[in-house]
mmCIF file of the N, C-alpha and C atoms, coordinates in Angstrom:
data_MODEL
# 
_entry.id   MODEL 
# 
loop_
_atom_site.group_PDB 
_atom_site.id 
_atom_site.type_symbol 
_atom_site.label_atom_id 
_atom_site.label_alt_id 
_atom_site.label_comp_id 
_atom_site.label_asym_id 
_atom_site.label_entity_id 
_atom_site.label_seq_id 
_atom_site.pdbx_PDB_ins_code 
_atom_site.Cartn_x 
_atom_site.Cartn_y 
_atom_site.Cartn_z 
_atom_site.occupancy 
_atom_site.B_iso_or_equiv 
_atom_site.pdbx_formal_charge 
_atom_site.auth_seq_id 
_atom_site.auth_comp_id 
_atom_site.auth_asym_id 
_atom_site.auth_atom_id 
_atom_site.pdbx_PDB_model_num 
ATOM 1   N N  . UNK A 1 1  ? 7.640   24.651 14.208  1.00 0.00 ? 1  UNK A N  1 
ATOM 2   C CA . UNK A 1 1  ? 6.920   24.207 13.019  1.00 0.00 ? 1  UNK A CA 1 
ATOM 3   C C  . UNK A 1 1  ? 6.619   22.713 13.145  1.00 0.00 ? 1  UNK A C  1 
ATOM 4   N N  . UNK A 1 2  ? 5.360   22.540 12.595  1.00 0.00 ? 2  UNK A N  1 
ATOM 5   C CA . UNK A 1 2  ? 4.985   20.987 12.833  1.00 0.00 ? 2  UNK A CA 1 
ATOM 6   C C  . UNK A 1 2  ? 5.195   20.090 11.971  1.00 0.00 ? 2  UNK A C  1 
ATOM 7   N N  . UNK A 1 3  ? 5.726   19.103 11.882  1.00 0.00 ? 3  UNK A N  1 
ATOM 8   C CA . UNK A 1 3  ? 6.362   18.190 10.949  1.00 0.00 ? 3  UNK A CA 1 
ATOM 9   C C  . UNK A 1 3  ? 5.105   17.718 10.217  1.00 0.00 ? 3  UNK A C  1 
ATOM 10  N N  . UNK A 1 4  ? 5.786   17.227 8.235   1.00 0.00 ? 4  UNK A N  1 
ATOM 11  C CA . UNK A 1 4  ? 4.574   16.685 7.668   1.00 0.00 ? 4  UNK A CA 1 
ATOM 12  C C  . UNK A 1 4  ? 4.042   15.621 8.049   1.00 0.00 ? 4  UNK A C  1 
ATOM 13  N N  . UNK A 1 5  ? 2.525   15.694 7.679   1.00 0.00 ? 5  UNK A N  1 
ATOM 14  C CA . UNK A 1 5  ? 1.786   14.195 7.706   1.00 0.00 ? 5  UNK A CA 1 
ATOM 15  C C  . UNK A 1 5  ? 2.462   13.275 7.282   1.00 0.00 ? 5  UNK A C  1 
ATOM 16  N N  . UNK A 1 6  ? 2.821   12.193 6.941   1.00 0.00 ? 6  UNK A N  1 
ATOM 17  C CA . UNK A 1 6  ? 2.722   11.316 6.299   1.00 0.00 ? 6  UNK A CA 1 
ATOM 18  C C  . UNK A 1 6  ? 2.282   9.949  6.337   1.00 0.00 ? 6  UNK A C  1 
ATOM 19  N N  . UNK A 1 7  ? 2.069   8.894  4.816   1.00 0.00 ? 7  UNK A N  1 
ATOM 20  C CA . UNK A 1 7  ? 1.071   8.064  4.843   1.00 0.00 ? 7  UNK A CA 1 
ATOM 21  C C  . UNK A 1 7  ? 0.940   7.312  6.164   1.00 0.00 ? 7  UNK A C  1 
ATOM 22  N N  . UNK A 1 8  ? 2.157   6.875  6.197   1.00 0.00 ? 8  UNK A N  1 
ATOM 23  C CA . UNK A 1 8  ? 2.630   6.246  7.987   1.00 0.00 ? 8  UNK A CA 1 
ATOM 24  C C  . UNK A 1 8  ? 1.361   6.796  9.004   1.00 0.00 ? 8  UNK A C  1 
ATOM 25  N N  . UNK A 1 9  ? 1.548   8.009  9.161   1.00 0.00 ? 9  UNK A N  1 
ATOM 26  C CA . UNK A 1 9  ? 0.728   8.581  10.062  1.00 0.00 ? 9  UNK A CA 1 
ATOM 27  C C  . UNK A 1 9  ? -0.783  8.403  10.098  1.00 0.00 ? 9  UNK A C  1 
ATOM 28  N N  . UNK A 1 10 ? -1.151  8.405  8.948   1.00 0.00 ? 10 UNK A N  1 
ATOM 29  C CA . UNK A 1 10 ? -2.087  8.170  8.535   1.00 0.00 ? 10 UNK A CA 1 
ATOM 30  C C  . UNK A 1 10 ? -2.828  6.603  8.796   1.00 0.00 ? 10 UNK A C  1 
ATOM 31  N N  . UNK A 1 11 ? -1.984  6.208  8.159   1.00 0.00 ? 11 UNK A N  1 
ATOM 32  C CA . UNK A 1 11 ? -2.523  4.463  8.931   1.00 0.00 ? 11 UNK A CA 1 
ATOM 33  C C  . UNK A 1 11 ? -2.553  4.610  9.936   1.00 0.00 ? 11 UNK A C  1 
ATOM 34  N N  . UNK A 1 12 ? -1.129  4.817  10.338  1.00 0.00 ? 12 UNK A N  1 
ATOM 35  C CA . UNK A 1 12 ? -1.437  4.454  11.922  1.00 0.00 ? 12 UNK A CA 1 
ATOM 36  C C  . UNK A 1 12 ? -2.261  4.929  12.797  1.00 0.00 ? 12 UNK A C  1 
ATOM 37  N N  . UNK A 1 13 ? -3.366  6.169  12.708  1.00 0.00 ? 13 UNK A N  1 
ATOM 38  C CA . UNK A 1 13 ? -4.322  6.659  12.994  1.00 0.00 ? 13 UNK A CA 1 
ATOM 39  C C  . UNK A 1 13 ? -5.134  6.069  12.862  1.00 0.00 ? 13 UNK A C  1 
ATOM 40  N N  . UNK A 1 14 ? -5.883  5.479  11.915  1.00 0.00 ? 14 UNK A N  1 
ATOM 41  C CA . UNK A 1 14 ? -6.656  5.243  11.312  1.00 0.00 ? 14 UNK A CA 1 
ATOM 42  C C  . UNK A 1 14 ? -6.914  3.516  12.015  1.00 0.00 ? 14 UNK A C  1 
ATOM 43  N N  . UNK A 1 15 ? -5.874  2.903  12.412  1.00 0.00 ? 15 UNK A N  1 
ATOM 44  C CA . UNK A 1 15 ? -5.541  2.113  13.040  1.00 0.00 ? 15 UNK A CA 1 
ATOM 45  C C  . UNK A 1 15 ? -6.021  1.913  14.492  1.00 0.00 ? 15 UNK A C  1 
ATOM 46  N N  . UNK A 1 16 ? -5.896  3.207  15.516  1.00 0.00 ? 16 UNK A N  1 
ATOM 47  C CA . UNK A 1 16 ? -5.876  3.809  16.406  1.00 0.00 ? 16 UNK A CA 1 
ATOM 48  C C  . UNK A 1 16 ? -7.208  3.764  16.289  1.00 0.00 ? 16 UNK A C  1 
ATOM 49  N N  . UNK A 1 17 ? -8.066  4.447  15.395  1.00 0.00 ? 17 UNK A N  1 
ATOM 50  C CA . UNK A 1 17 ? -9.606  4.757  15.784  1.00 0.00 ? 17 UNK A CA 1 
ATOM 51  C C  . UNK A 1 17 ? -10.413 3.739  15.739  1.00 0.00 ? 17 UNK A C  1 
ATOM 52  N N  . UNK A 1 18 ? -10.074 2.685  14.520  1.00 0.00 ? 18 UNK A N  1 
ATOM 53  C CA . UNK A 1 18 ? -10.955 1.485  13.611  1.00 0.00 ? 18 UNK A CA 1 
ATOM 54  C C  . UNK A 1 18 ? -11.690 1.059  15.296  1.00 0.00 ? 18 UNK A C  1 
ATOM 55  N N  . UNK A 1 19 ? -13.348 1.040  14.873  1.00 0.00 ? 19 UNK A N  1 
ATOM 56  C CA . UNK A 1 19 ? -13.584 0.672  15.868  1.00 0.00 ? 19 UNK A CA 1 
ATOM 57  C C  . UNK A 1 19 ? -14.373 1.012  17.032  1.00 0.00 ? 19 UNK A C  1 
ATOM 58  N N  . UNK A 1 20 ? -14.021 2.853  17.077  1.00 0.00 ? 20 UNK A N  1 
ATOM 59  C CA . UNK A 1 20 ? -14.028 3.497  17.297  1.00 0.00 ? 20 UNK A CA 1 
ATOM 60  C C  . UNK A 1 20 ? -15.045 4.514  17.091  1.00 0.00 ? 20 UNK A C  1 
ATOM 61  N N  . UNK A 1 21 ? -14.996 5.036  15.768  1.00 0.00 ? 21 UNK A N  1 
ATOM 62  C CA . UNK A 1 21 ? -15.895 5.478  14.720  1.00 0.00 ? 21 UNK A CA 1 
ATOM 63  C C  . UNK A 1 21 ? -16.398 4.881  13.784  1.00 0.00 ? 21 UNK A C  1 
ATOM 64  N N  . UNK A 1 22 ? -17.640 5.240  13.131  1.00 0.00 ? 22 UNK A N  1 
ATOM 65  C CA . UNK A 1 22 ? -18.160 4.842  12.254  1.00 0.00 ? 22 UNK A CA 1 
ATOM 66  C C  . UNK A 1 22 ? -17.379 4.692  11.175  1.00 0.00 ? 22 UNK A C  1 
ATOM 67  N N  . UNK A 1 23 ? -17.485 3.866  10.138  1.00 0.00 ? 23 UNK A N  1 
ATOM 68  C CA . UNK A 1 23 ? -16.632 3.869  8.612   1.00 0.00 ? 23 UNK A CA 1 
ATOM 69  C C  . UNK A 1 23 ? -17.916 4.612  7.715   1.00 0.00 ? 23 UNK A C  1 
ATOM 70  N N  . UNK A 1 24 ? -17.337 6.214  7.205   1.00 0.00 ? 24 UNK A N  1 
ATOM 71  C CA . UNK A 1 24 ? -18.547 6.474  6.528   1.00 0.00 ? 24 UNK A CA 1 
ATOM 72  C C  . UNK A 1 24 ? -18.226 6.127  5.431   1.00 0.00 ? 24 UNK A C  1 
ATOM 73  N N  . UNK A 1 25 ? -19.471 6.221  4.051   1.00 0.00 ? 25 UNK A N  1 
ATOM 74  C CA . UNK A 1 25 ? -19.162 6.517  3.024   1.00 0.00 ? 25 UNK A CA 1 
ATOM 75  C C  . UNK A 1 25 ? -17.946 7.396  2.326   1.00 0.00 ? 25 UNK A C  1 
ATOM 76  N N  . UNK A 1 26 ? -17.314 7.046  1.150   1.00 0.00 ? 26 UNK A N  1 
ATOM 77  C CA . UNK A 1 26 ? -16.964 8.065  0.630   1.00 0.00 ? 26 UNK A CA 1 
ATOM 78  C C  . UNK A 1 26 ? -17.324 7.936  -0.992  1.00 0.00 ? 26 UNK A C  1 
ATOM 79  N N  . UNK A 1 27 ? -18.065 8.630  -1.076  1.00 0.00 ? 27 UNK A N  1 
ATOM 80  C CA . UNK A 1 27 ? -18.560 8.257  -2.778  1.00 0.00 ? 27 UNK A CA 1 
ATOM 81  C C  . UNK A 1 27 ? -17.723 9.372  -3.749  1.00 0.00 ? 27 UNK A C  1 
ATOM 82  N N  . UNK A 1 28 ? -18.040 9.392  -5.541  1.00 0.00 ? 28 UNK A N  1 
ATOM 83  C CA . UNK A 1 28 ? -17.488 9.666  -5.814  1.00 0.00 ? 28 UNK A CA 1 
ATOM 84  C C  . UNK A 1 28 ? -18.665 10.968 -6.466  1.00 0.00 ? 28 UNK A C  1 
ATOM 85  N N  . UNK A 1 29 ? -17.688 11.947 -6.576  1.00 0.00 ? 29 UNK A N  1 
ATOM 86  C CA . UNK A 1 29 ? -18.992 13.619 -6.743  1.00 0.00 ? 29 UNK A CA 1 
ATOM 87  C C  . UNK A 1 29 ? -18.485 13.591 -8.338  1.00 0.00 ? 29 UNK A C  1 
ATOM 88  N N  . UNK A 1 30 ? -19.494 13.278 -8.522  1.00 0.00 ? 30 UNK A N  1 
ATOM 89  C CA . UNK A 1 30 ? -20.092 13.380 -9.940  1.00 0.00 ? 30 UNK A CA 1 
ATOM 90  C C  . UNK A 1 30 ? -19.623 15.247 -10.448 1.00 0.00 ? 30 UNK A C  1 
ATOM 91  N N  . UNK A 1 31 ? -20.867 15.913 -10.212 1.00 0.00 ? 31 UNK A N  1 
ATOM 92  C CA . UNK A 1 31 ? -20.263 17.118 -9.963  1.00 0.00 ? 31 UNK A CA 1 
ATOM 93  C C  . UNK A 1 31 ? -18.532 18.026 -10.173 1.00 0.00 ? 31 UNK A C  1 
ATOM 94  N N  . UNK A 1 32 ? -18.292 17.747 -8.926  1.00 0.00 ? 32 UNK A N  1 
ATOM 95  C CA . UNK A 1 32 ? -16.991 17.942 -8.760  1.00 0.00 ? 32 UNK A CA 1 
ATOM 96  C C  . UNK A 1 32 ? -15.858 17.405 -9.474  1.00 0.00 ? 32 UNK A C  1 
ATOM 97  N N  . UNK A 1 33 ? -15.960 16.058 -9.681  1.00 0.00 ? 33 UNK A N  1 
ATOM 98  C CA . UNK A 1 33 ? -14.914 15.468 -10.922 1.00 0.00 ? 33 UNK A CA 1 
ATOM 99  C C  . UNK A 1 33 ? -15.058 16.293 -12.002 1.00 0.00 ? 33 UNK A C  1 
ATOM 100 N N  . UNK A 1 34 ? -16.603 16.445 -12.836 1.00 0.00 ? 34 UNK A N  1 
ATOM 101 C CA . UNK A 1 34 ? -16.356 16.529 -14.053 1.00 0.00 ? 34 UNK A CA 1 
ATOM 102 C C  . UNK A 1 34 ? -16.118 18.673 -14.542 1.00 0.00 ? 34 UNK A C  1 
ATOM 103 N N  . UNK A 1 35 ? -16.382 18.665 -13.144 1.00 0.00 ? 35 UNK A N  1 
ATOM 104 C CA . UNK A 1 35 ? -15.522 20.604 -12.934 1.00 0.00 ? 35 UNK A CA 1 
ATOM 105 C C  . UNK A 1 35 ? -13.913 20.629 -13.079 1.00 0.00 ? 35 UNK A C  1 
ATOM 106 N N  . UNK A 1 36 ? -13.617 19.161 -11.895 1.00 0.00 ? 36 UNK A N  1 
ATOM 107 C CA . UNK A 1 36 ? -11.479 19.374 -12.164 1.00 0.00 ? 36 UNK A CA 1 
ATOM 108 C C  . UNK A 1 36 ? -11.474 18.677 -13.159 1.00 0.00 ? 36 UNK A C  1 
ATOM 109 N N  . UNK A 1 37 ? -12.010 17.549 -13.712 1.00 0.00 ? 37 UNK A N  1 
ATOM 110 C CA . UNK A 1 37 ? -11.324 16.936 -14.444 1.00 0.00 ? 37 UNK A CA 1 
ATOM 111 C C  . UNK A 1 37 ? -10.633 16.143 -13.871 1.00 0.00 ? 37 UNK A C  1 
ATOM 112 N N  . UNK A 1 38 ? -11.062 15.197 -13.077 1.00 0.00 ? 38 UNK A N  1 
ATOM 113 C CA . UNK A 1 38 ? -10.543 14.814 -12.461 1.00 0.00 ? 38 UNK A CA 1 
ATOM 114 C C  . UNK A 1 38 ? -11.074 14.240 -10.698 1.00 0.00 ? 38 UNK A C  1 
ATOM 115 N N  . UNK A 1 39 ? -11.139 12.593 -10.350 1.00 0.00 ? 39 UNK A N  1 
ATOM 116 C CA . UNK A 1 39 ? -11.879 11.901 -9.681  1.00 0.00 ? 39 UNK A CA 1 
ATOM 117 C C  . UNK A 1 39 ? -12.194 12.284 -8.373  1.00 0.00 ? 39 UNK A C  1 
ATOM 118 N N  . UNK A 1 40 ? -13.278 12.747 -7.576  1.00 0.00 ? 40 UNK A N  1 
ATOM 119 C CA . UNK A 1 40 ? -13.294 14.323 -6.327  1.00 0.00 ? 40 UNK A CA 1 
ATOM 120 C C  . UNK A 1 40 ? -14.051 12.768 -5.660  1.00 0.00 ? 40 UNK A C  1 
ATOM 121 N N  . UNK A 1 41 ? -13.182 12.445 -4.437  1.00 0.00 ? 41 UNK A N  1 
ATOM 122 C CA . UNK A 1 41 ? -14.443 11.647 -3.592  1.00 0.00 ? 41 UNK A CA 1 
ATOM 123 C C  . UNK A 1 41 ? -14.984 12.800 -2.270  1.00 0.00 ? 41 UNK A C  1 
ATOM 124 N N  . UNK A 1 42 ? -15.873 12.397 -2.109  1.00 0.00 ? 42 UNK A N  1 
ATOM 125 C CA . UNK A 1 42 ? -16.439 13.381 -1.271  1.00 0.00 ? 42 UNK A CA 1 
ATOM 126 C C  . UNK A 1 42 ? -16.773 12.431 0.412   1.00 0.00 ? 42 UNK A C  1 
ATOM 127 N N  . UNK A 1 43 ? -15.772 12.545 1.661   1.00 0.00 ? 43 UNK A N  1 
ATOM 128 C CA . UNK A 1 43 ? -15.612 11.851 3.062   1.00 0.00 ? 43 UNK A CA 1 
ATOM 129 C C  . UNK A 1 43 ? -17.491 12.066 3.775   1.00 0.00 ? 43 UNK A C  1 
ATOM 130 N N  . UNK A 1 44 ? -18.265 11.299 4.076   1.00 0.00 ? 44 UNK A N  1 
ATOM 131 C CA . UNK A 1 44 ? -19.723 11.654 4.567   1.00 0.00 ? 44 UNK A CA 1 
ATOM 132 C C  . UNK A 1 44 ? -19.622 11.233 5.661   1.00 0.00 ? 44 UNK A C  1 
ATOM 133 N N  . UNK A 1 45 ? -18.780 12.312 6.642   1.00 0.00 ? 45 UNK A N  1 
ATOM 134 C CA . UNK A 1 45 ? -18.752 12.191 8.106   1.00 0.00 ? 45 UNK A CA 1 
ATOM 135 C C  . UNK A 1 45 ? -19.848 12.804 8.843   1.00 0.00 ? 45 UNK A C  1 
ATOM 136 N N  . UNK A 1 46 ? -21.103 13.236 7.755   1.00 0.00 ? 46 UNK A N  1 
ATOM 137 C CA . UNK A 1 46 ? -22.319 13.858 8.548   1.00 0.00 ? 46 UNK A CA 1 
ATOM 138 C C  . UNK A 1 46 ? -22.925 12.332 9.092   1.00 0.00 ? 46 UNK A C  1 
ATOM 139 N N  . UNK A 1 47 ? -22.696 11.065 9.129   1.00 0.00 ? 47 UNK A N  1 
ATOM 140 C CA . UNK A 1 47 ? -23.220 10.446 9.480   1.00 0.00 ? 47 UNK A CA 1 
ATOM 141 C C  . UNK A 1 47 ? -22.637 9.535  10.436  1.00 0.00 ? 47 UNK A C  1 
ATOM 142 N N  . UNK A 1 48 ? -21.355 10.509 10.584  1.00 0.00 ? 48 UNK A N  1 
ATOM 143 C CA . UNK A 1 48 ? -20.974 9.989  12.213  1.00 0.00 ? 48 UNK A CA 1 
ATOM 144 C C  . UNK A 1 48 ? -21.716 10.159 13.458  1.00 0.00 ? 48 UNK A C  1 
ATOM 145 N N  . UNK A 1 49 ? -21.525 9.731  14.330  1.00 0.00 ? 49 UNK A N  1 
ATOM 146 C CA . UNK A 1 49 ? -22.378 10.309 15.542  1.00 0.00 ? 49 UNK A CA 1 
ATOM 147 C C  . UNK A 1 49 ? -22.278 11.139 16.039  1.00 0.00 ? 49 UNK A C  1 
ATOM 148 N N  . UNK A 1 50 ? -21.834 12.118 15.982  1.00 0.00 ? 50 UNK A N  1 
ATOM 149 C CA . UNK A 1 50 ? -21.507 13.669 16.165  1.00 0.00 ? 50 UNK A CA 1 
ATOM 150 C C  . UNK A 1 50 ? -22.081 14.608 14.836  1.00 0.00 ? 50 UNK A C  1 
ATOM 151 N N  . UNK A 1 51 ? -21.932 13.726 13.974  1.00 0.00 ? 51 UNK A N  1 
ATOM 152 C CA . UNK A 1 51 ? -22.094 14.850 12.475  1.00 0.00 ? 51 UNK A CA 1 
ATOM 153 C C  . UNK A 1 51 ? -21.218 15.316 11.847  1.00 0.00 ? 51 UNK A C  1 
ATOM 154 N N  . UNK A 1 52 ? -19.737 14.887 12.128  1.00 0.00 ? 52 UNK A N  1 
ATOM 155 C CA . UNK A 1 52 ? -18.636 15.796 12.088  1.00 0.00 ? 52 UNK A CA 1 
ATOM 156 C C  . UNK A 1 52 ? -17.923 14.777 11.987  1.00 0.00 ? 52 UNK A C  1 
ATOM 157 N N  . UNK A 1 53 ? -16.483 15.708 11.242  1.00 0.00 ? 53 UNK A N  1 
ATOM 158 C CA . UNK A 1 53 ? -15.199 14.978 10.878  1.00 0.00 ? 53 UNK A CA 1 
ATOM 159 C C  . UNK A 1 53 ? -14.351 15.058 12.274  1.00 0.00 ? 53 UNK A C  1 
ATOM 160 N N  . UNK A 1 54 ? -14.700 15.381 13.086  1.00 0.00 ? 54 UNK A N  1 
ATOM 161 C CA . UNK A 1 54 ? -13.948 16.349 14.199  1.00 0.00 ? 54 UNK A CA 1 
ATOM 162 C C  . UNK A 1 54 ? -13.885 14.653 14.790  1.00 0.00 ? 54 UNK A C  1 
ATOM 163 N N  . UNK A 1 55 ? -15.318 13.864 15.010  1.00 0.00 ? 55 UNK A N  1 
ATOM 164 C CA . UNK A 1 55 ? -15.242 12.731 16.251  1.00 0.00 ? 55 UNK A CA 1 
ATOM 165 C C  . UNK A 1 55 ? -13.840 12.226 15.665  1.00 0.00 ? 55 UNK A C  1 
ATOM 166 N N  . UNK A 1 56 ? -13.210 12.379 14.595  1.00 0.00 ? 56 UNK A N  1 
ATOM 167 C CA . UNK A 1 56 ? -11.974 11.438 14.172  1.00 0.00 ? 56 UNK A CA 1 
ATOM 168 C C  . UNK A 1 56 ? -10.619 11.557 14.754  1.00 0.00 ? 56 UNK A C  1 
ATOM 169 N N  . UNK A 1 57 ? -10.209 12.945 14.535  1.00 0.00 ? 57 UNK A N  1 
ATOM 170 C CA . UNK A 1 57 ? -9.013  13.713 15.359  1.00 0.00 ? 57 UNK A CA 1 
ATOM 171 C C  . UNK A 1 57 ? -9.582  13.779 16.546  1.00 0.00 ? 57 UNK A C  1 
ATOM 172 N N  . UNK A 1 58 ? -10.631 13.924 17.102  1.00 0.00 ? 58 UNK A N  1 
ATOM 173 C CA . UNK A 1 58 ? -10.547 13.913 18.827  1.00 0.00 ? 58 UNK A CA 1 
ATOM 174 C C  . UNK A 1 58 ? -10.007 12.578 19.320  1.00 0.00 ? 58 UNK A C  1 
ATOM 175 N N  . UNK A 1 59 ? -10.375 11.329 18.648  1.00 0.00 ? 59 UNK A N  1 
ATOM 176 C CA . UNK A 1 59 ? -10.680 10.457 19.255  1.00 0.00 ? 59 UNK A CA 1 
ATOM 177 C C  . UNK A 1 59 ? -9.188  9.556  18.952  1.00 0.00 ? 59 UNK A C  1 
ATOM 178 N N  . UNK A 1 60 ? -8.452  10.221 18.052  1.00 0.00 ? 60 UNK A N  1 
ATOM 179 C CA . UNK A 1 60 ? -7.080  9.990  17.316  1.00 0.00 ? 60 UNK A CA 1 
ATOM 180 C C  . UNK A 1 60 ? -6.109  10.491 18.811  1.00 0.00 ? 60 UNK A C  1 
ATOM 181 N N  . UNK A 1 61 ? -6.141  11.614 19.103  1.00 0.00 ? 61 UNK A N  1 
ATOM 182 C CA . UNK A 1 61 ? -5.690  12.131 19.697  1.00 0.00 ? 61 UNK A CA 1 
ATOM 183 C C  . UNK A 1 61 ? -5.787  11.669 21.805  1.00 0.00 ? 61 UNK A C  1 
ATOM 184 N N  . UNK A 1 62 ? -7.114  11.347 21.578  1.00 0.00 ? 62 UNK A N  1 
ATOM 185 C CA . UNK A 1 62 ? -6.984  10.949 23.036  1.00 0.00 ? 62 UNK A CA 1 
ATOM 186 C C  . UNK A 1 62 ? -6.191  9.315  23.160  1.00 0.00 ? 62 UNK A C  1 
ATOM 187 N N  . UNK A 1 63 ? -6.322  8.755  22.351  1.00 0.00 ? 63 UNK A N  1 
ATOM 188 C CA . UNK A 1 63 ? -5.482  7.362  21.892  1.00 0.00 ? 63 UNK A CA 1 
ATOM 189 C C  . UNK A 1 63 ? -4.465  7.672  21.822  1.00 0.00 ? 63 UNK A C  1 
ATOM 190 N N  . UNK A 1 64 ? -3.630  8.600  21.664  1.00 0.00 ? 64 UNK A N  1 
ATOM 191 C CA . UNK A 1 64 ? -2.464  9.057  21.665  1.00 0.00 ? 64 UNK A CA 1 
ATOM 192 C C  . UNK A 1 64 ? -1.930  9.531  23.224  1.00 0.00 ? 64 UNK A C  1 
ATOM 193 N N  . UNK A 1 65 ? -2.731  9.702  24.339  1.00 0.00 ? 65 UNK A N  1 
ATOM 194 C CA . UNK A 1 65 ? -2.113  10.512 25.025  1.00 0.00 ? 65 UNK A CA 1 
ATOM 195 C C  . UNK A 1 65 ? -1.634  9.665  26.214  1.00 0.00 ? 65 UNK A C  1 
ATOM 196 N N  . UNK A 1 66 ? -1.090  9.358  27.078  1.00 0.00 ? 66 UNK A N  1 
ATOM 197 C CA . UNK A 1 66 ? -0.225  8.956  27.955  1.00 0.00 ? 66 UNK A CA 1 
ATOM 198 C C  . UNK A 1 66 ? -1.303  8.965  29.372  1.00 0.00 ? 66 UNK A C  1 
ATOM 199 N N  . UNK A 1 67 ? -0.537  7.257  30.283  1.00 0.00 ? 67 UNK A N  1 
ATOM 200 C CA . UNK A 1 67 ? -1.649  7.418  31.554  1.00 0.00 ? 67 UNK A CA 1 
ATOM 201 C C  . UNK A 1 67 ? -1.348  8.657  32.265  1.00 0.00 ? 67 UNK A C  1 
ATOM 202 N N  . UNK A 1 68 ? -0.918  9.396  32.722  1.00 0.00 ? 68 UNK A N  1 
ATOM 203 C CA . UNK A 1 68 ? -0.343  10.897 33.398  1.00 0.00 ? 68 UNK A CA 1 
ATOM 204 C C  . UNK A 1 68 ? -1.851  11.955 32.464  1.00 0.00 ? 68 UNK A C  1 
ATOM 205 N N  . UNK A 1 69 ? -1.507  12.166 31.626  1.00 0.00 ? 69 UNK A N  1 
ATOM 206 C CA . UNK A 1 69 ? -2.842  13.068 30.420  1.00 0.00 ? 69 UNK A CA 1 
ATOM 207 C C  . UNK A 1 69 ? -3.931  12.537 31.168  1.00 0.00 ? 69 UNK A C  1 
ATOM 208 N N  . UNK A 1 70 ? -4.051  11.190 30.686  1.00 0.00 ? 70 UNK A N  1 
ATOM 209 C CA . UNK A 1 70 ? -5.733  10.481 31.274  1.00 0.00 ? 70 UNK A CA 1 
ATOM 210 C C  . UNK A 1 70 ? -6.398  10.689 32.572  1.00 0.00 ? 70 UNK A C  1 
ATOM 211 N N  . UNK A 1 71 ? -5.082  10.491 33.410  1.00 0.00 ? 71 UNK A N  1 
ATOM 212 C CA . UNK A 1 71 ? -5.954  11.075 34.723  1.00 0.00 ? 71 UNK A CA 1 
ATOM 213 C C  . UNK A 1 71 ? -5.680  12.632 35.173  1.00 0.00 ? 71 UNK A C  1 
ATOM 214 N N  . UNK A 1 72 ? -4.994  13.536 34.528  1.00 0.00 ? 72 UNK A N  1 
ATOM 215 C CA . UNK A 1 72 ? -5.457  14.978 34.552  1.00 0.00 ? 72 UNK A CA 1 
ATOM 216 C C  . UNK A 1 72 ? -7.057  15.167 33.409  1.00 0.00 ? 72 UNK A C  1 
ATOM 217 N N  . UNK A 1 73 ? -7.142  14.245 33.045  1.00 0.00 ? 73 UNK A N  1 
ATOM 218 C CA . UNK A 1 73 ? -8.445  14.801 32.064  1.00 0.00 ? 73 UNK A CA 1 
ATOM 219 C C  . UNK A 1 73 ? -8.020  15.437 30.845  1.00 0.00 ? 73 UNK A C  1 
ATOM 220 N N  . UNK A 1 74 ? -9.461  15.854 30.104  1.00 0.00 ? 74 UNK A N  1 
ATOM 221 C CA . UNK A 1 74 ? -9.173  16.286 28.991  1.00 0.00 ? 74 UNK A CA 1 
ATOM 222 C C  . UNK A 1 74 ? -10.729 17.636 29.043  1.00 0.00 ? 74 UNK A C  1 
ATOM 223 N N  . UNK A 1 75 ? -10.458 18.844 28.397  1.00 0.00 ? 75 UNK A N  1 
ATOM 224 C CA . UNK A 1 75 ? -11.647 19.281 28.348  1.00 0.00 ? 75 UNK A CA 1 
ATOM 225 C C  . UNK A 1 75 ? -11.379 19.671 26.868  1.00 0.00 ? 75 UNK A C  1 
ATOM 226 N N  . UNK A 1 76 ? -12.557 19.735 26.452  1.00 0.00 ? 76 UNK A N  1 
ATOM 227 C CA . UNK A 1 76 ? -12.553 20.160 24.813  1.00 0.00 ? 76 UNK A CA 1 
ATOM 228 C C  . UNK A 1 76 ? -13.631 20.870 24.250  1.00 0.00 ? 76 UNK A C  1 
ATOM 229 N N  . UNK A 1 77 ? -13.716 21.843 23.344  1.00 0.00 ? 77 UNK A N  1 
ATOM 230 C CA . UNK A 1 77 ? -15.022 22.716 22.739  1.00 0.00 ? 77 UNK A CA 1 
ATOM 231 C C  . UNK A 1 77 ? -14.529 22.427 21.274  1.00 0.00 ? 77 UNK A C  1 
ATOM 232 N N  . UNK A 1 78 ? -16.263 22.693 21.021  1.00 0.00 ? 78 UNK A N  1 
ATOM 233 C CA . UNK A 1 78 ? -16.071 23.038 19.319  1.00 0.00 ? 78 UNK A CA 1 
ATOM 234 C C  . UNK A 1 78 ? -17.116 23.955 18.496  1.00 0.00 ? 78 UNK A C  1 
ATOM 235 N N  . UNK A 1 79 ? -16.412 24.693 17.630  1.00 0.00 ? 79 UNK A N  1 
ATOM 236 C CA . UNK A 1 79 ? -17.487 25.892 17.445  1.00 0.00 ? 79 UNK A CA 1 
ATOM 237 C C  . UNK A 1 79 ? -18.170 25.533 16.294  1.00 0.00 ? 79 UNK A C  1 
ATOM 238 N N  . UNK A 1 80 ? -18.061 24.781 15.910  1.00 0.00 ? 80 UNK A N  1 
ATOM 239 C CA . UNK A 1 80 ? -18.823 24.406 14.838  1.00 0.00 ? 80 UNK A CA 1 
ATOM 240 C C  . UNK A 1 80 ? -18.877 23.482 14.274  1.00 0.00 ? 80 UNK A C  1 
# 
């Protein structure tokens, strides 16, 4: 079982990428708040360079990996 996120992790990711990726928007959905009741921001990673939330964890993750990983490579797909 995989241990929780936490905020820690989170920075420190976020840390890891700055730089990296684009900083998108995150605005606040009008919409969606006034359905929960409550403030819905909505992440606009369609305007990363990929289009996707994905460039974030890929790019989290290869920053993470060790010189031994780097020079076996990395191959990766995504279905959507």
């Amino acid at each position: 079982m995989t241990a929780a996120v936490t905020l820690a992790d989170i920075r420190a990711a976020r840390k890891r990428i700055e730089g990296r990726v684009l900083r998108s928007p995150c605005p606040r959905s009008i919409p969606l708040s006034e359905a929960v009741g409550l403030d819905v921001f909505c992440k606009l990673d369609v305007f990363q360079r990929t289009g996707s939330f994905k460039e974030r964890g890929a790019c989290n993750a290869l920053m993470l990996l060790d010189k031994d990983q780097k020079q076996r490579g990395v191959v990766a797909a995504s279905a959507g």
